[in-house]
NUKE-843742 format. One record per atom (N, C-alpha, C, CB): x, y, z; atom name; residue in three letters. Coordinates in pm, 1 decimal, decimal comma. Glycine has a CB too. Layout:
<sites>
         c1         c2         c3   atom   type
          X          Y          Z     CA    ALA
...
</sites>
This chain:
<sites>
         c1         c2         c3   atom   type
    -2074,0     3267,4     -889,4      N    UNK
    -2147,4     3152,9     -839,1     CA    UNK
    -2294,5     3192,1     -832,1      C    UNK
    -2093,4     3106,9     -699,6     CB    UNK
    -2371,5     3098,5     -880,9      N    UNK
    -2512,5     3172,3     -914,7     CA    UNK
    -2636,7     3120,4     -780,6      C    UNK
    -2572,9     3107,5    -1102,4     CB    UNK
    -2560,7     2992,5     -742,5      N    UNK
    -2677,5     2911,7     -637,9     CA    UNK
    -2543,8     2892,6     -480,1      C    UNK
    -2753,6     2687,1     -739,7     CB    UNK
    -2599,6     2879,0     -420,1      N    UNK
    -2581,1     2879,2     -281,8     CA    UNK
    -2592,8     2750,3     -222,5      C    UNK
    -2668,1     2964,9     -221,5     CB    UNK
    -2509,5     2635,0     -172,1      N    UNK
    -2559,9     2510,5      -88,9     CA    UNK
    -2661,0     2552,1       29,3      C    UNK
    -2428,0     2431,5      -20,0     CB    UNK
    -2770,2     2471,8       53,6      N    UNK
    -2879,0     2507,7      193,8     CA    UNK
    -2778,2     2419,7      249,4      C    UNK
    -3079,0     2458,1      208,6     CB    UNK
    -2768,4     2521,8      391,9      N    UNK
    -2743,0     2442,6      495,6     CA    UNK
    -2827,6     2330,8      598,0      C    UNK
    -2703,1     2524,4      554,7     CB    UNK
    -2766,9     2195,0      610,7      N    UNK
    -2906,2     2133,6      654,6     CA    UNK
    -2909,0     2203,8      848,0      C    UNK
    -2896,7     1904,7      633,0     CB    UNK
    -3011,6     2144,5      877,7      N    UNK
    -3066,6     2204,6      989,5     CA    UNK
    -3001,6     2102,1     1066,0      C    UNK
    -3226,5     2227,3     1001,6     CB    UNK
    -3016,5     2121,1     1237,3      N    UNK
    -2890,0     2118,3     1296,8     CA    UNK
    -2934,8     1922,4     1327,5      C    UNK
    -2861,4     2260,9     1459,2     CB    UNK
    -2822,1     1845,9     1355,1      N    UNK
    -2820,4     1731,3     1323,7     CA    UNK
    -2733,8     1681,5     1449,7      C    UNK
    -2772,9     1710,2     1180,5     CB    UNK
    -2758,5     1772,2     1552,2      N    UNK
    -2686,8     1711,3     1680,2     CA    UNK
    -2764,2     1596,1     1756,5      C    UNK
    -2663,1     1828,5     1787,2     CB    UNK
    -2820,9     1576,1     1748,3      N    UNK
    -2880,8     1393,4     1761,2     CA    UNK
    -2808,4     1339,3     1667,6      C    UNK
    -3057,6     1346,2     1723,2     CB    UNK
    -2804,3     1342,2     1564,6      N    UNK
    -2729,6     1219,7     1468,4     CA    UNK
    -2580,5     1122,3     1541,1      C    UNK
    -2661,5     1318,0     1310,4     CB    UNK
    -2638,3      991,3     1560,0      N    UNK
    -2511,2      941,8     1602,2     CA    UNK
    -2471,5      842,1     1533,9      C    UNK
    -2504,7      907,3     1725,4     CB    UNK
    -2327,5      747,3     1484,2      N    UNK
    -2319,3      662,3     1438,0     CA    UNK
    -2265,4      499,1     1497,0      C    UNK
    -2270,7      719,6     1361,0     CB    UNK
    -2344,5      444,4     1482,1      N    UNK
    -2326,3      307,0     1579,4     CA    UNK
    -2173,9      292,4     1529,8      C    UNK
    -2446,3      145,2     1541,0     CB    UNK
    -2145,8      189,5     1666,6      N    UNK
    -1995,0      124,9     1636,3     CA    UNK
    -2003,3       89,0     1576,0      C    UNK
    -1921,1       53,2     1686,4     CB    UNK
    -2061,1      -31,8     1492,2      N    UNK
    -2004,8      -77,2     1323,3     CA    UNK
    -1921,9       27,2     1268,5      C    UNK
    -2134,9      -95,9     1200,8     CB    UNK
    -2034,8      147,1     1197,9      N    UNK
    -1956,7      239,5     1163,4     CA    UNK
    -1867,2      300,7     1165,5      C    UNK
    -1974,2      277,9     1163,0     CB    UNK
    -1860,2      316,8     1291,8      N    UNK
    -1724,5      399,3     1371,5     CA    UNK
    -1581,3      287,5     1332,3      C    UNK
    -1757,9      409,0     1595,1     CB    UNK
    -1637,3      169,6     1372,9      N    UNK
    -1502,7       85,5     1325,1     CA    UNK
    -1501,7       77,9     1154,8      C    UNK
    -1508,1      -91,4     1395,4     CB    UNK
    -1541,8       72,6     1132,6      N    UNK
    -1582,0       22,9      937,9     CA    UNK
    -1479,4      199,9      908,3      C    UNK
    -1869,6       22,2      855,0     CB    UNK
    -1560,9      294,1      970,1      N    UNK
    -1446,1      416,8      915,6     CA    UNK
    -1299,9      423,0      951,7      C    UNK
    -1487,7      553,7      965,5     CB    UNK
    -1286,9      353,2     1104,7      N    UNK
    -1126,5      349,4     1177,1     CA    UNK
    -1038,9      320,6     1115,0      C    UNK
    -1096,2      267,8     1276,7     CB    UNK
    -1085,8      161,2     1061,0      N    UNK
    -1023,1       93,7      993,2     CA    UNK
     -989,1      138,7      816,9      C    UNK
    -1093,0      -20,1     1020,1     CB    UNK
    -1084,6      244,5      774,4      N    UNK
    -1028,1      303,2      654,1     CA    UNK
     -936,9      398,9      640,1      C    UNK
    -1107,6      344,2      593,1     CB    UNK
     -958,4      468,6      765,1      N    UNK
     -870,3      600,3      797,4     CA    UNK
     -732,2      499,4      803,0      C    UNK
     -918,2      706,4      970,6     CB    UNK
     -672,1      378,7      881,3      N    UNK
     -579,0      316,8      947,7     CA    UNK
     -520,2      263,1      796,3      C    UNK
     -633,3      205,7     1075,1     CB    UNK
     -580,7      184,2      696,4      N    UNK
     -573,8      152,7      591,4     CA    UNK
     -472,9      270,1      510,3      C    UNK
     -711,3      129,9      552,4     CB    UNK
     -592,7      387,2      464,7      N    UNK
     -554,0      528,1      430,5     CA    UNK
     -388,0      569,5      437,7      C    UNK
     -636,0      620,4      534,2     CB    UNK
     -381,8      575,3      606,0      N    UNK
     -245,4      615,8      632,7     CA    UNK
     -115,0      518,0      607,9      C    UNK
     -247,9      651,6      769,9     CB    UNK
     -187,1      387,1      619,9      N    UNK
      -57,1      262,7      601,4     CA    UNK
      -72,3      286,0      403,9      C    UNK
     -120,8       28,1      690,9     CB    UNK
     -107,0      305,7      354,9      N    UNK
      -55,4      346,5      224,3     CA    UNK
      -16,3      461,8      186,6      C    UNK
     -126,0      325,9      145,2     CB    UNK
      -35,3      531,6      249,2      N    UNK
       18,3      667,9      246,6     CA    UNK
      206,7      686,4      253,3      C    UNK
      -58,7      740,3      385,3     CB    UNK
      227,5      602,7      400,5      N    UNK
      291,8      612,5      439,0     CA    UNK
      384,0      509,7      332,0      C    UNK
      261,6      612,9      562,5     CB    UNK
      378,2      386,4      292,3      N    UNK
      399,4      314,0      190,1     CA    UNK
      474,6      472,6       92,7      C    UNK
      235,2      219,8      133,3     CB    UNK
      369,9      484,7       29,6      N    UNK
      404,7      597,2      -52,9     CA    UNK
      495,4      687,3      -89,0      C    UNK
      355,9      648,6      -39,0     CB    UNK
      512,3      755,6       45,1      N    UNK
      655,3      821,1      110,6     CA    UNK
      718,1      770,1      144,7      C    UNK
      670,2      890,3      195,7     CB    UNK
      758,8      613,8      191,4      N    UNK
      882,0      588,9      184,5     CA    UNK
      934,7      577,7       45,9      C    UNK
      903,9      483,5      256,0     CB    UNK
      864,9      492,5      -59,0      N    UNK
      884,2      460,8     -203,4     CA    UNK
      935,8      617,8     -248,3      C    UNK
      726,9      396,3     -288,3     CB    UNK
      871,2      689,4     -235,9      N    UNK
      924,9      840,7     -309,3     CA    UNK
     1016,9      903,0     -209,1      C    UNK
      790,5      963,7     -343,5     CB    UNK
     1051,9      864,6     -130,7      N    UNK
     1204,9      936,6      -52,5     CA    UNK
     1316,0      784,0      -78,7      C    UNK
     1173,2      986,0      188,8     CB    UNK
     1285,6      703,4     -135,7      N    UNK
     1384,5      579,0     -152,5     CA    UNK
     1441,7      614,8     -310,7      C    UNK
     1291,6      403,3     -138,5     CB    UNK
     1326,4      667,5     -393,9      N    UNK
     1383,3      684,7     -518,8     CA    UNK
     1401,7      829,4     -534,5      C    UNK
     1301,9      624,3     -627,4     CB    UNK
     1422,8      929,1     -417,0      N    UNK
     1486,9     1044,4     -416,1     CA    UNK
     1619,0      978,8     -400,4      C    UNK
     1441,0     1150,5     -310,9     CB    UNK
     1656,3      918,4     -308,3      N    UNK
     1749,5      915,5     -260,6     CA    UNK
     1865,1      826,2     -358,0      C    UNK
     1713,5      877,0     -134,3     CB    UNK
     1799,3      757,6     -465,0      N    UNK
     1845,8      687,0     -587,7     CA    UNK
     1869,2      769,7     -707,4      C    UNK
     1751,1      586,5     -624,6     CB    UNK
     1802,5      870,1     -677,8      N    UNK
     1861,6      984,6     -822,2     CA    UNK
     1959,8     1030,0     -756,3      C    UNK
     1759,9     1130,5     -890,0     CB    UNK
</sites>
């Protein structure tokens, strides 16, 4: 590896308004309800072979 990422400098003030916070909740919540979709579909057609 020839270059190194800079680390940024420290960013403990940074906060993110609720919009955000919900706008991400709701992707994470999204995320897992297809996820979970997912694994049932692939333990339904385990269980069919």
């Amino acid at each position: 590896m020839a270059e190194q990422l800079v680390l940024l400098e420290d960013t403990s003030d940074f906060h993110l308004d609720e919009h955000t916070r919900d706008i991400g909740r709701r992707g994470i919540a999204e995320v897992r309800r297809v996820l979970a979709e997912v694994e049932k579909a692939a333990a339904e057609r385990a269980e069919a072979a």
